[in-house]
Structure formats: structure tokens, C-alpha cells
C-alpha positions in Angstrom: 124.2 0.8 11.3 125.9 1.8 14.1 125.9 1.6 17.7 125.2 5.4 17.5 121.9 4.7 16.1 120.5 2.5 19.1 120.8 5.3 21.7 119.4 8.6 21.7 122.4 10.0 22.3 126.4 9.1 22.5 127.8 10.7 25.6 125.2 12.1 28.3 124.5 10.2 31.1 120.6 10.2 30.6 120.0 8.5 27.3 117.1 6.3 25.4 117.7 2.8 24.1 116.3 2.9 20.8 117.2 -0.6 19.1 114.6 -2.7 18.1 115.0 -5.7 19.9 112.8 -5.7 23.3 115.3 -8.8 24.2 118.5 -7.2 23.8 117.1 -4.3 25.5 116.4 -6.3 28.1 120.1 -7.8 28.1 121.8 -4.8 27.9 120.1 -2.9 30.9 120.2 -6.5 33.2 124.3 -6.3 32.5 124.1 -3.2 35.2 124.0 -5.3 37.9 126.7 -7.3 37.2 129.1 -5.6 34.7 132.2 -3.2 35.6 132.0 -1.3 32.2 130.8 2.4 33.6 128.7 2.9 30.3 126.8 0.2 28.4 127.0 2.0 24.9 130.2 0.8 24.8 129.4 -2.7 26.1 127.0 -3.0 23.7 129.5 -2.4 20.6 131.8 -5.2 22.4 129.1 -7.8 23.1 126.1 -7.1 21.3 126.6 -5.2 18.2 128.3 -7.7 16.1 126.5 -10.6 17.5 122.4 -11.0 16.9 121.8 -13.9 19.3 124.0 -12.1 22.4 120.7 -10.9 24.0 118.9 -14.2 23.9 121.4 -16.4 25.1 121.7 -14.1 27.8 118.6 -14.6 29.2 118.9 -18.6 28.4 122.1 -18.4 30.8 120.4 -16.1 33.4 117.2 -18.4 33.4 119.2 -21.6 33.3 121.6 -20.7 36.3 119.8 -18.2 38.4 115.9 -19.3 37.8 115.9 -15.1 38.1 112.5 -13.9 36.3 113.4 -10.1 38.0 115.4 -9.9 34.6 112.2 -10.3 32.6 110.9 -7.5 33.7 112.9 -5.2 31.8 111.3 -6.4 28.3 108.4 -4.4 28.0 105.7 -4.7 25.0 102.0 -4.3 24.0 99.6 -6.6 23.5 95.9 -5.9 21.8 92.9 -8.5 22.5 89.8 -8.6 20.6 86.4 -10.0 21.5 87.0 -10.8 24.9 84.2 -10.5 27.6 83.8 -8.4 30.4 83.8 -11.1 32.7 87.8 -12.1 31.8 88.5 -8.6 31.2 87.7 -7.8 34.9 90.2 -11.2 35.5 93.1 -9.9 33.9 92.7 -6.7 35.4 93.0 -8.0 38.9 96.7 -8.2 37.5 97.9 -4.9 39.8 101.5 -4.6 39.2 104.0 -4.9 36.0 100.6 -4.4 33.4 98.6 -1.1 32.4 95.3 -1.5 30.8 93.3 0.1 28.1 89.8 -0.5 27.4 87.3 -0.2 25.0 84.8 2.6 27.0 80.6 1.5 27.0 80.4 5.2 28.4 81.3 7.1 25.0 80.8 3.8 22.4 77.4 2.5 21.2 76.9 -1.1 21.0 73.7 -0.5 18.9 75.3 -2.0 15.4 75.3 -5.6 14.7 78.8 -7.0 13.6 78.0 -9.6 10.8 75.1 -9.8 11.5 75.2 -10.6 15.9 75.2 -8.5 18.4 78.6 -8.1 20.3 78.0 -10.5 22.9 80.4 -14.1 23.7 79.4 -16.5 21.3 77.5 -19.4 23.1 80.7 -22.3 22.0 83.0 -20.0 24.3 81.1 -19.6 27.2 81.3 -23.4 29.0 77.5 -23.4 29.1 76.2 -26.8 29.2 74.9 -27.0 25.2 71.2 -27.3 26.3 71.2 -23.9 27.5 72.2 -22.2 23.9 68.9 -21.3 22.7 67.9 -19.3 25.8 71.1 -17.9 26.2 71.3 -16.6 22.7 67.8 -15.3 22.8 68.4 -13.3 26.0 71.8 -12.2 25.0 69.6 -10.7 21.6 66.6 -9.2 23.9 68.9 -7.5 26.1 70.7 -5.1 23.0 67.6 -4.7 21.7 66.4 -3.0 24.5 69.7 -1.6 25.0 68.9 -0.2 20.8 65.4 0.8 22.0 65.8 3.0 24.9 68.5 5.2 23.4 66.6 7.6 21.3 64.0 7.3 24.0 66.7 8.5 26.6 68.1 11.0 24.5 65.0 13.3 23.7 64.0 13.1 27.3 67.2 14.8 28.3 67.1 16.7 26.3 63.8 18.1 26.7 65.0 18.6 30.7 67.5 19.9 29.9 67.8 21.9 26.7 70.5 23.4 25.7 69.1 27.2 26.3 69.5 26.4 30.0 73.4 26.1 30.0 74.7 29.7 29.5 78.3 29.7 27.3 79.9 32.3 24.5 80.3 30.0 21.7 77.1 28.9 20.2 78.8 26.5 17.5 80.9 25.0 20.7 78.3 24.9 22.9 75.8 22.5 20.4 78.8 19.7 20.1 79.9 19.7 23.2 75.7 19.2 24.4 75.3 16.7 21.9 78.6 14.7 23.5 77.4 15.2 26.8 73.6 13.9 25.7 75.2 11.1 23.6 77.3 10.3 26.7 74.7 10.4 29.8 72.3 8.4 27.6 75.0 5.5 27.4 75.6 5.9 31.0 72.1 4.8 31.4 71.7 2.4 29.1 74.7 0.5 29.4 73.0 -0.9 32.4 71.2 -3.5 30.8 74.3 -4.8 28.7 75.2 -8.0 30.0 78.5 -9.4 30.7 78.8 -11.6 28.2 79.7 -8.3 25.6 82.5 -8.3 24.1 85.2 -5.7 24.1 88.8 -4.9 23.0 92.0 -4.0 25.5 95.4 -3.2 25.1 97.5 -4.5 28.0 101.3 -2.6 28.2 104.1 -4.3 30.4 106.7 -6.5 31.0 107.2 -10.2 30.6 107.1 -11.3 34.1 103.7 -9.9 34.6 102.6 -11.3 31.1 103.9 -15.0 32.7 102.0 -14.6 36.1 99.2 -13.2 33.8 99.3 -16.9 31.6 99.2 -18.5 35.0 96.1 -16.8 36.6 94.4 -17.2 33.1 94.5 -21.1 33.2 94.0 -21.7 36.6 90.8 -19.0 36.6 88.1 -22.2 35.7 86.8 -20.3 32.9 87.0 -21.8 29.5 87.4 -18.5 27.6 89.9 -17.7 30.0 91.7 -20.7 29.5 91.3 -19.8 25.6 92.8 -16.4 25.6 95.5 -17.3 28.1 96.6 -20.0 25.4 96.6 -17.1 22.2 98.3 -15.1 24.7 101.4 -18.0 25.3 101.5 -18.5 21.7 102.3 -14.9 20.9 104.7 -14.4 23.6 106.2 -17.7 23.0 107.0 -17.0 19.3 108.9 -13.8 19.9 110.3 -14.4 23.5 110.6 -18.0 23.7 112.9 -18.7 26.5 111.1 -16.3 28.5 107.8 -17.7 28.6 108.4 -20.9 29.0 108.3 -21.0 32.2 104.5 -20.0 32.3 103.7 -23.7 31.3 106.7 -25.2 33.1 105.2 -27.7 35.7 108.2 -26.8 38.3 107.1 -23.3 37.9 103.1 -23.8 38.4 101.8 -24.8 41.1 98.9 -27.8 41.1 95.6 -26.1 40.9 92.6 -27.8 41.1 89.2 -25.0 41.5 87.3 -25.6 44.4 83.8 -27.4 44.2 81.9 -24.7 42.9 78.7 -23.6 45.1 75.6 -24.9 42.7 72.5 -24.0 45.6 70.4 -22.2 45.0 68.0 -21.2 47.2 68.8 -17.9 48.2 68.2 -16.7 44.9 65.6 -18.2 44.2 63.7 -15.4 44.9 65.0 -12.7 43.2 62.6 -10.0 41.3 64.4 -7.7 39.4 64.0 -5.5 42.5 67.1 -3.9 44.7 69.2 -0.8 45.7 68.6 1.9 43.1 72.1 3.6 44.7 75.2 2.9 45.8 75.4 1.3 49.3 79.0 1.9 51.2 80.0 0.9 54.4 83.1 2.1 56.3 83.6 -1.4 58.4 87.0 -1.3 59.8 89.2 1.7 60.4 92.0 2.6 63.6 91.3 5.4 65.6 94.9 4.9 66.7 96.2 5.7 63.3 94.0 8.6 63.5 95.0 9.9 66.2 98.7 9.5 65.8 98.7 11.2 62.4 99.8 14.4 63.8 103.5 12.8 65.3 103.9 10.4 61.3 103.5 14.0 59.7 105.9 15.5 62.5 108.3 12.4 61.6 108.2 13.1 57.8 108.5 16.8 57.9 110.4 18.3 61.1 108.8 21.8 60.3 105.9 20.3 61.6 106.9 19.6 65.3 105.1 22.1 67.8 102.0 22.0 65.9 99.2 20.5 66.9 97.1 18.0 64.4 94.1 20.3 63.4 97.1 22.9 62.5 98.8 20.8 60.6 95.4 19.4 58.9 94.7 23.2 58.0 98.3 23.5 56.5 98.5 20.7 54.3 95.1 21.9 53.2 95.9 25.5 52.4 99.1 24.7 50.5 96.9 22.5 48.4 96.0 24.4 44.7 94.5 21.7 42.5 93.4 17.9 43.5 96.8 17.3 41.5 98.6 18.2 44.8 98.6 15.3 46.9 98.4 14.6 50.6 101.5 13.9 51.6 102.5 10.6 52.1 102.4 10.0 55.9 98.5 9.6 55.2 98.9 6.4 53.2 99.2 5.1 57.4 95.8 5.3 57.9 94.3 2.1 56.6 90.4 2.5 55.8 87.9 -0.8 55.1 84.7 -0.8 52.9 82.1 -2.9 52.1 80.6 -1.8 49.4 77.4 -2.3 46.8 77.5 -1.2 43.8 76.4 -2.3 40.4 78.6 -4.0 38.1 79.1 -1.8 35.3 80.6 0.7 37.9 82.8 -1.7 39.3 84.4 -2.2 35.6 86.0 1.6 36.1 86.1 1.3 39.9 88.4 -1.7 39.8 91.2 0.5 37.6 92.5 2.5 40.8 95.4 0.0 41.7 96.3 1.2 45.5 93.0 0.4 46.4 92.6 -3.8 47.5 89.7 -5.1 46.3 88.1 -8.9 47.3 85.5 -9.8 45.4 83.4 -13.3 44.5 81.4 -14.5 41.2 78.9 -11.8 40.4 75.6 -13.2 41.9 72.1 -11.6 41.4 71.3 -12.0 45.6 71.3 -8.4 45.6 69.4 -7.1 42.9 69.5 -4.8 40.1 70.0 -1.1 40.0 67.3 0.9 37.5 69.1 3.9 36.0 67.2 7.5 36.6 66.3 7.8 33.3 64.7 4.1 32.7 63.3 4.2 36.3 61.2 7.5 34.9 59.9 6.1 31.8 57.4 3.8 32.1 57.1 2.1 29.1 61.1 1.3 29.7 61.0 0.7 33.5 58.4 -2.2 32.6 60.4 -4.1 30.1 63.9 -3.6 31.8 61.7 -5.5 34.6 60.3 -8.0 32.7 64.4 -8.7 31.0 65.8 -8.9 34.5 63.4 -11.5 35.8 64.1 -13.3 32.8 68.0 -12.8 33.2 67.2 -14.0 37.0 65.6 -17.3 36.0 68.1 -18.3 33.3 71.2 -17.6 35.6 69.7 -19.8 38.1 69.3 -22.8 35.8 72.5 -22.3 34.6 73.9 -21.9 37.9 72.3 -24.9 38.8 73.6 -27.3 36.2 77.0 -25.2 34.9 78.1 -23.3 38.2 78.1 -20.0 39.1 81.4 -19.0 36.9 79.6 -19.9 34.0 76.2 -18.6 34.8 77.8 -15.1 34.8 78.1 -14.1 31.3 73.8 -13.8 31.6 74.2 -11.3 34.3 73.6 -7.5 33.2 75.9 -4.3 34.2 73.1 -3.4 35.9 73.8 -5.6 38.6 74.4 -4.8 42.2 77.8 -5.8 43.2 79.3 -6.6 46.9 83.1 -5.9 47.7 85.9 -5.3 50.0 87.7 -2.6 49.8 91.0 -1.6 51.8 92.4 1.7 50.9 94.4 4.1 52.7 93.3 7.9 53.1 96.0 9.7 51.1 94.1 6.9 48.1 90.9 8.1 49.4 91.6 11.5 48.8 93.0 11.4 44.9 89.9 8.8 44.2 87.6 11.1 45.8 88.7 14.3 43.6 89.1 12.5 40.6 86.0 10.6 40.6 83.5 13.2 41.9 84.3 15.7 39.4 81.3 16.4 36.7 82.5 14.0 33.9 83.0 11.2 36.0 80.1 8.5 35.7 77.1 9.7 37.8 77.7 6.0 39.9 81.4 6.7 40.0 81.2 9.8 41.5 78.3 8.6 44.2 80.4 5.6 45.2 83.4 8.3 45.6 81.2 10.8 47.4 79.9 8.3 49.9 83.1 6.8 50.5 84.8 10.0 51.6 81.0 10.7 53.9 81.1 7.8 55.5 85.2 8.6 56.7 84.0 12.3 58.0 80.9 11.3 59.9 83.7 9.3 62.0 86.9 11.8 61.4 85.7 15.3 60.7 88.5 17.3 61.3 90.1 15.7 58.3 87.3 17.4 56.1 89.9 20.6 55.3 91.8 17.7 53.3 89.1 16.6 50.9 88.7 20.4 49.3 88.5 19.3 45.5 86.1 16.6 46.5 83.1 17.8 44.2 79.3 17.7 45.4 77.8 19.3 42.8 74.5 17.9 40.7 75.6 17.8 37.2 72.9 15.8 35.3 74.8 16.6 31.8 78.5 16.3 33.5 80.4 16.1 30.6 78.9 19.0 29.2 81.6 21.9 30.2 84.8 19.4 29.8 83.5 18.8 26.0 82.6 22.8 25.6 86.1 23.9 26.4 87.6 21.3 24.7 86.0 22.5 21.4 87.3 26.1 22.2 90.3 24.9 22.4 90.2 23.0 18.7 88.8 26.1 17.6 91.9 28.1 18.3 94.5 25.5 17.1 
């Protein structure tokens, strides 16, 4: 084979690098920075072609010398994990930079179906639970997707009977009755997945480069959590065996710093009295903002765009706004300097798809039941439902506190349910605000998604309203079906292919 057939091309200066080895694609870019040759197709057939291990001593040499990691982050690969939990998924996504992630969705998947013959929730061995615990735990793990098996048929023929499908007027009759039986199939989930615990198990695909993957390892095994620990030690293995002087350094004492977890917090008393009782909404909080930054938009815009200067900052506002088409025009940059704090409540299955938009810093703690549980619409309505998801979350309230008590609260929070409410800090910055906003308050969004969006951007304008022109595609609407017109025009558009 020739060198020909590792780039996309032989002689434009915009080309792909198509060999199979990640390391001596790696290699071969690194040699930019320190290489005279104007054009590394033809470095590669002097150094690399006739020479398998050129790429991997390379990065021996670089790593040996330099101690530079920068250089690993031009390997880039995929990685799948299976059966993990939604408590270490939520871990490894706190990962920001260098890693994108892919997750099995609770929204548009059913977890009714037993899988050998168990519900997908962590198997008791993995958890860290103190081995006294594992009959309770496994019987509340089983209640909990029963229910979660029970209420979906209820769920389903209630919306649909309040909402039938007469009462959304389209053309295409065929269209129209798959794309309500998606957006049934879909809301129901939304409600039920409330009572899935955090324990259930999931799939992800993580995409990035190998100096992520090794901070990754690193925040894995000093987490405190044995299935943490666990998948941190699959993931070295894999990495190891293909990109061995690479990831070494993930285990290397000089590299890892001494970590010993604090004394976890084992009172308590201020739980003690929790009933299954809380917020049934999303609680949000604007706590910090500058009215400086505010304020002193008008001359950052004026700095970033000269066209601006004569113009007061209500004009400009009104400008920016009017050249905007679709939410996928942007504010321009100069808003990212006003700097906007939250503290917010929401429940913990929302969190999950919350925790996904990356400019946004989020501080969170262990999930804790001191502020309740949120009762979706639908199970809130129904009595027969309402009275057992009650009776499951006082249950759910009394085992997390004896395993709390005797395991910590790390531990105790596989037993927790989606259902419950959540307290973070969020710092975001407005130009953020404004793309979560849109995004997240249109119909298809999950109904707590798009309140926590909606809220968020209410809470800015009861303080700043002349900033309201920017926030045009934010979308108030009541859609109690909202995926019903995205899946109706995506099966016109199937029907036409």
C-alpha cells in the first residue's frame, strides 16, 4: 500500500489522514510543531511508512523527555460501556473538555423487559452496600420497575383519552397516527421514568482523546465509589492494551496525586423526616448576577463590532434581535461577559439531560432525599398510582437512611429514584442562557427541561427586561403531547424519500 492511500488526497493543502493507526496519526500531526518538512505526506513516506513502530516510539520519546500529555490529545477513539449506573454515568460526564457523550435515552426506551430474568438495575455485589442490606435493596430495586411496568398502560390510555388524536388537526392521516403513537409512547415515559431509581443500568459511548480518557481513569478511582473504581479499571485495561505508553501514566504515582475521600457525612437527622412529600415543579433562583456587566454591555458590543458606536444599548439590543432568523443565530459573543448564578431544584432525572450543556458550570453534592420527591402530572392525577408511588418513596426514604447510616451517603444513592428533587449551582453566562433557553423550551424538549429553561430565562428578565428582544425563540407554549409535530413531519418526510 502506498503512502497515497493514508491521505484523502496527495497534493491539496486540506486533506484527511486516513491510516489506521490512531498512534501514528497522532505522531504524524504532533511532528507539526517541531518539523521543517512543509508537508507531512511526504514525512510520513520518510519516517513512517517503512517503519511500523515509528509512531509509538515517538510518543515513548516525547513522554520520556518532555512529560508533554498535550501530544495525547491528538489520538482520538470510541469507547462503549455497558451496564453502568446512572449514578457513575453522571461522574464521568462531569468530564467537560476532550470527551463527548452518548447515552442510552429513558425518554424514548422502555425499561419494562426483564434481561435474564432481572430488572436492569446494579446488581447488589457492585454497589458497596454493606451485605446486610441486599435483600431490601433487591426488593425495592424490583418494586420500583414494577410500578414503573404498571403505570405505563395506565398513563398511556389516559392521554390518550385527553388528548385524542381528532384534536390535533394534520393532512396525512397515516402520518399523523405514528407520529401520536411516538409522542404518547414518549410523554408516558417522561412520566414514568420518575420512579426509576438510580441504580438502573444504561449504555454510553464516550468519543475523545487520550488525555481526557487518562484524567477520566484518574477521577474514576479517586470518586469513592466501588463501581466507579470497577469501570475505571476495564477502562485502563482497554486503553492500556492498545495505547500502552500512553496510559500509563493514569496509574503512575508521580502523576496522581494522594487522595484520600473525606470522612463522609453519616447524620442523619435532617432526613429523618422525609415523607415522600416536596416541590411538584422546578424551583430556580437567580442568586448572583452584576448589574455592572449589564450595564456595560452596550460599550463590549461597541468594542467587538465598531458599527455599533453611537448607538445606544436598547438599539443595539433591538438590532442584534432583528438580525436574528432562527435560535441557530447566536448572540454574539460579547454577551458570554455577563456572568449569571443559579440555584436551582430540580429533580434528578432532569438533571441527567440538564448536565449535558458543557458552558454551563455546575456544583453539585451526593443526591440526598432532604428535598423531596417530585410527582409527575400524570401519576399526581391518578389515584390509584399517586397512592402507591407514595407508599414506594417512603419506603425508598427509610432504606436510604439506613444505608446512609451504616454505608454513607455515596452508597446510599443507588436507592434514590429520578424522581428526586435535586439542589445545584449553576454559573452560566447570557449568550449560554440564550441557546439553552431556545433549545430546551421548544415542544419536544422534556416537559421538566423546558420549565427549568423557561424559569431560568424569567427569573433574568424580572431583573433585566430590556434584554427580553434577545430571547425571541424562547418557546412558552403548553404542548402536553410535544413531540407530536417533530414525529408528524418527520414521517412526511420518510414518506417522500
Amino acid at each position: 500500500m502506498t503512502s497515497d492511500n493514508f491521505f484523502s488526497n496527495p497534493d491539496k493543502r486540506v486533506f484527511i489522514l486516513k491510516m489506521e493507526n490512531q498512534v501514528d496519526r497522532g505522531a504524524l500531526l504532533s511532528r507539526y510543531s517541531r518539523t521543517s518538512s512543509l508537508d507531512i505526506r511526504e514525512l510520513y513516506k520518510k519516517e513512517f511508512q517503512e517503519n511500523p513502530d515509528r509512531g509509538k516510539k515517538f510518543y515513548e520519546r516525547v513522554f520520556l523527555e518532555y512529560g508533554d500529555e498535550s501530544v495525547a490529545e491528538l489520538i482520538s477513539i470510541q469507547i462503549g460501556i455497558q451496564g453502568i449506573s446512572n449514578i457513575v454515568t453522571k461522574l464521568i460526564e462531569e468530564c467537560r473538555v476532550g470527551l463527548s457523550y452518548l447515552e442510552k435515552s429513558s425518554r424514548y426506551v422502555s425499561y419494562e423487559k426483564k434481561v435474564d430474568g432481572k430488572y436492569l438495575f446494579l446488581d447488589f455485589e457492585k454497589t458497596g452496600i454493606a451485605k446486610k442490606f441486599e435483600g431490601e435493596y433487591n426488593s425495592l430495586m424490583e418494586k420500583l420497575f414494577e410500578f414503573y411496568s404498571y403505570g405505563i398502560p395506565i398513563i398511556k390510555e389516559n392521554l390518550k383519552t385527553d388528548f385524542p388524536l381528532s384534536s390535533f388537526q394534520t393532512e396525512g392521516e397515516d402520518s399523523a397516527s405514528k407520529a401520536y403513537e411516538t409522542a404518547v409512547r414518549s410523554r408516558t415515559l417522561d412520566d414514568m421514568r420518575a420512579i426509576l431509581p438510580s441504580s438502573t443500568l444504561t449504555n454510553m459511548g464516550i468519543s475523545g482523546n487520550i488525555r481526557a480518557f487518562i484524567h477520566l481513569i484518574q477521577k474514576l478511582d479517586q470518586s469513592g465509589i466501588p463501581e466507579a473504581k470497577e469501570i475505571s479499571d476495564l477502562l485502563y485495561d482497554e486503553l492500556f492494551s492498545e495505547f500502552e505508553n500512553l496510559v500509563k501514566s493514569a496509574r503512575d504515582p508521580r502523576y496522581t496525586k494522594n487522595h484520600e475521600p473525606g470522612i463522609e457525612q453519616k447524620d442523619t437527622q435532617s432526613l429523618s423526616s422525609t415523607d415522600g412529600k416536596g416541590i411538584n415543579s422546578v424551583d430556580v433562583t437567580l442568586t448572583e448576577y452584576n448589574k455592572k456587566q449589564t450595564s456595560n454591555i452596550g460599550n463590549i458590543l461597541c468594542f467587538s463590532n465598531p458599527t455599533y458606536i453611537g448607538q445606544n444599548k436598547k438599539d443595539i439590543i433591538d438590532l442584534i434581535a432583528d438580525e436574528r432568523r432562527s435560535r441557530r443565530d447566536k448572540l454574539p459573543r460579547a454577551f458570554e461577559f455577563i456572568n449569571l448564578t443559579y440555584r436551582i431544584v430540580m429533580n434528578y432525572g432532569a438533571f441527567r439531560e440538564f448536565q449535558r450543556h458543557r458552558f454551563m458550570s455546575i456544583l453539585r453534592k451526593d443526591i440526598t432525599p432532604e428535598h423531596g420527591y417530585y410527582i409527575p402530572e400524570y401519576v399526581s392525577n391518578n389515584p390509584d398510582l399517586s397512592s402507591r408511588m407514595k407508599q414506594l418513596l417512603d419506603d425508598v426514604g427509610k432504606l436510604y437512611i439506613h444505608i446512609r447510616k451504616d454505608s454513607g451517603g455515596k452508597l446510599a444513592q443507588y436507592v434514590l429514584p429520578y424522581c428526586t428533587n435535586y439542589e445545584i449551582l449553576v454559573n452560566t453566562n447570557l449568550r449560554e442562557l440564550a441557546y439553552f433557553s431556545e433549545l430546551r423550551s421548544t415542544p419536544q424538549s422534556h416537559p421538566d427541561l423546558r420549565e427549568t429553561a423557561i424559569k431560568m430565562v424569567g427569573t433574568f428578565l424580572d431583573q433585566e427586561p430590556e434584554f427580553k428582544p434577545l430571547f425571541k425563540f424562547v418557546d412558552y407554549g403548553k404542548y402536553p403531547l410535544g413531540r407530536f409535530f417533530q414525529e408528524y413531519r418527520k414521517e412526511e418526510k420518510i414518506k417522500k424519500l
